[in-house]
N, C-alpha and C positions, 0 to 999 in steps of 0.2 A: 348782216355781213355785206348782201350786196348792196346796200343803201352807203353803208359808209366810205366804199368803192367808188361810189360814182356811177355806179351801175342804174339803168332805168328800169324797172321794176313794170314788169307786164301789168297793169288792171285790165286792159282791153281784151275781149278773145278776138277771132279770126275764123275765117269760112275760106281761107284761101287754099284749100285741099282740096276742097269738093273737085276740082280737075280730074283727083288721081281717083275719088270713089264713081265719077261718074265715066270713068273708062270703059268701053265695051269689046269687043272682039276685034277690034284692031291695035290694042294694045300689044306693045313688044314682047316677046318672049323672057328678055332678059334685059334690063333698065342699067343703063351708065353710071356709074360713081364716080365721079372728075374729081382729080387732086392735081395741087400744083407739084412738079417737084421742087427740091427735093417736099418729099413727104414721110408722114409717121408711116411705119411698116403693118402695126395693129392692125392700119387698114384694111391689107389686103388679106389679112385673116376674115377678118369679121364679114368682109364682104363674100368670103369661100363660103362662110357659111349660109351662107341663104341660095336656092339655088337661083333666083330671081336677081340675079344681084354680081356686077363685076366691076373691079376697079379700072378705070382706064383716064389715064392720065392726056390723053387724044381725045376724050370723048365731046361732040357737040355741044359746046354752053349754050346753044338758042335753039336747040330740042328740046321740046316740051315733056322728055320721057328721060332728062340728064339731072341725073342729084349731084351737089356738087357737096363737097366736106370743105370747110376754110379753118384751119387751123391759126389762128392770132390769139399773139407771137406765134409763129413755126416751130416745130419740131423737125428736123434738129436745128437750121440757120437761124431761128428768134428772126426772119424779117416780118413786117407788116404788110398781111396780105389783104385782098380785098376779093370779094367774089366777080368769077366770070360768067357765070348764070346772073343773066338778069331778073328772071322770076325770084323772088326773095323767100318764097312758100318752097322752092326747092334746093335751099343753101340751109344745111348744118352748120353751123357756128360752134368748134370745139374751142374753147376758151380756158382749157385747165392751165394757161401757160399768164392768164394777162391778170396777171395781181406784182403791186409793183415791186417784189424782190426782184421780179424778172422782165419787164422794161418798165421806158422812162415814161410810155408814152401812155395811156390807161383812156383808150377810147368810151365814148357812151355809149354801151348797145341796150338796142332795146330791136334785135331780131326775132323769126318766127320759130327758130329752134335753136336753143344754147345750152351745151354740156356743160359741166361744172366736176372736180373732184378732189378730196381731199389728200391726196397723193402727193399732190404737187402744190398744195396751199398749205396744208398742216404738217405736212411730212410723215403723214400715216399712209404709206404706202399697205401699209398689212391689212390694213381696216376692208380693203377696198370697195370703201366710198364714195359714190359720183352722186349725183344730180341735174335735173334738166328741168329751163323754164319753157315751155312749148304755150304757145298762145292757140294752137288750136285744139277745143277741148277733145273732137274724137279723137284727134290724132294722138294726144294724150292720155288716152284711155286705152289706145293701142298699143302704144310704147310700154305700158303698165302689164298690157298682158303678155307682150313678148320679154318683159323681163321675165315677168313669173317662171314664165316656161324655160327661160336658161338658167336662172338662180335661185327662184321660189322665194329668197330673203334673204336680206343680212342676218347676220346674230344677231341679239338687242344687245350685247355686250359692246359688240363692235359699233354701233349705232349709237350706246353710251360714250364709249370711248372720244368721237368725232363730236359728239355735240356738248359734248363738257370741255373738250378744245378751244371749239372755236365761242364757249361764250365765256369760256377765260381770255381768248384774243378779246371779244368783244368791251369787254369791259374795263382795258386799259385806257386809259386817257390820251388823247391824242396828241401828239408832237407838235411844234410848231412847225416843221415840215408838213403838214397835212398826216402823213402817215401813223400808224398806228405802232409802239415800240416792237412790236411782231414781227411787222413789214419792215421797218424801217433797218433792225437788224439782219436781216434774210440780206437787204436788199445791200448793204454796206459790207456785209462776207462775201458773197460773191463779185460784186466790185472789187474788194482787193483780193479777191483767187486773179480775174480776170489781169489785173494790174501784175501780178505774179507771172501770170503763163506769158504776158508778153514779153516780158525782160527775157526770161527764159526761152521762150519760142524766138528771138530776135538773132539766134545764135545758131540755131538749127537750119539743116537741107528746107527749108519750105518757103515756096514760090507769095503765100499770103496766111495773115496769121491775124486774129479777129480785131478788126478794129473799133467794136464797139465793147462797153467796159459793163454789161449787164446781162442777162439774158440764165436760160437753163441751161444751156451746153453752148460750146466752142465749137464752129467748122472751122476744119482745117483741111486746107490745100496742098500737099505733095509735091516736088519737082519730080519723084518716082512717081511710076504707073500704079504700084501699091503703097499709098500711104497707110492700110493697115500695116502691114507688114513690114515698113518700114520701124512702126514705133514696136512692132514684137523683138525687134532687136537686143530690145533691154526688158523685155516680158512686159509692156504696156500694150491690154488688150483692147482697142478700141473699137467701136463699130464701123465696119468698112462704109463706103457711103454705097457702095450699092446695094445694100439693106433699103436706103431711100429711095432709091430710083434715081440717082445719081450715080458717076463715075466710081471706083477706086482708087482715084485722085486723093478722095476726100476719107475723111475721117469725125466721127462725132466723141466729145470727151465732155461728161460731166460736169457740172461748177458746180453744183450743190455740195458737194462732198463734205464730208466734216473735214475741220480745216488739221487734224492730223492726218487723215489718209492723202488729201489732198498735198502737201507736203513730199510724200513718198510720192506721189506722181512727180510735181517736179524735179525730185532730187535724179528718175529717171531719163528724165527728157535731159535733164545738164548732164548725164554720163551719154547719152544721145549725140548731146551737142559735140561734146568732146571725140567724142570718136570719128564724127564728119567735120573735124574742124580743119 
């Protein structure tokens, strides 16, 4: 899967950790997690959970004790980020967003930790399936045990489930697009939701409305101070943006959507439009 991606494929390991086992007694109490905003909200769950561990979106990028999380594509904007941590042994690379239904642009990585999950490639959110390539082996032997300890395992049903997917994806023929008919469908339905919400959004109170024609979800920008609340007018529940660590300017909406639900969204946004016209 990830070879026909474009993806570089770890064969190397890595010793670039040893920093963090060779720490002694002037190690922090409690270690930075740096996100750009806006960012995924998961975060700062996940990071509650360790007590060692807090999200701070301030935190020093050239402290030797700062993990940074790089989400590419973004959750929720889809921009393309790059890390501010220069050490590269201390940047998570979440990547469940960069397979090209969802942008144009499909970088090579070949980083020292990258998340992967079938959520957001397969569309089995149920399954919940992820993945990670880690080039360093303890570090990877670590991550192995702290899963155990929060899930112990998937089903193997679920595990069937995701791997008779994806090598039914695999074994389509490829397009003269490069893409795989998978991708290539994924990626031409959300292009026209995207093409939809503009027309539609071009009518509406809002100061900016997405200008690119790809991506997993829409920011959207407000002349109101609540743009959620603005779209609950017609019962459209969006995610406020300060879920992100963003304003209430802003709002996060879907494109995946199957394109009948998707439908009902905009027929509310045009009783939207109408009533601010």
């Amino acid at each position: 899967l990830h070879s026909t991606r474009a993806y570089a494929l770890m064969s190397e390991r890595s010793d670039r950790f040893k920093t963090w086992k060779a720490c002694s007694s002037n190690c922090p109490t409690v270690v930075d997690v740096l996100v750009q905003t806006p960012y995924y909200p998961g975060y700062e769950l996940l990071t509650s959970l360790v007590n060692t561990t807090r999200l701070n979106p301030h935190a020093d990028p050239k402290s030797p004790f700062t993990i940074e999380i790089v989400t590419n594509p973004n959750n929720p904007n889809g921009e393309l980020r790059t890390a501010e941590v220069t050490d590269s042994s201390h940047v998570i690379y979440d990547l469940v967003y960069n397979w090209p239904m969802y942008t144009d642009y499909l970088e090579k990585f070949n980083k020292e930790v990258m998340i992967f999950s079938s959520s957001k490639h397969d569309g089995l959110a149920g399954s919940r399936f992820g993945w990670g390539l880690i080039k360093n082996n303890d570090l990877a032997n670590d991550t192995k045990q702290v899963i155990r300890s929060f899930v112990l395992s998937l089903s193997v049903d679920a595990q069937l489930r995701v791997l008779t997917s994806q090598d039914s994806i695999m074994n389509e023929t490829v397009l003269p697009s490069g893409l795989l008919p998978f991708h290539q469908f994924g990626k031409d339905a959300i292009s026209f939701h995207f093409q939809q919400l503009k027309e539609v959004l071009s009518c509406a109170e809002l100061t900016n409305y997405p200008s690119k024609s790809t991506g997993a979800y829409a920011w959207i920008k407000c002349k109101q101070s609540d743009c959620a609340a603005f779209f609950q007018q017609v019962n459209l529940n969006l995610l406020s943006g300060e879920m992100f660590g963003a304003t209430k300017q802003y709002v996060r909406m879907s494109m995946f959507l199957p394109s009948g639900e998707f439908q009902v969204v905009l027929e509310k946004v045009k009783i939207l439009c109408s009533l601010h016209s």
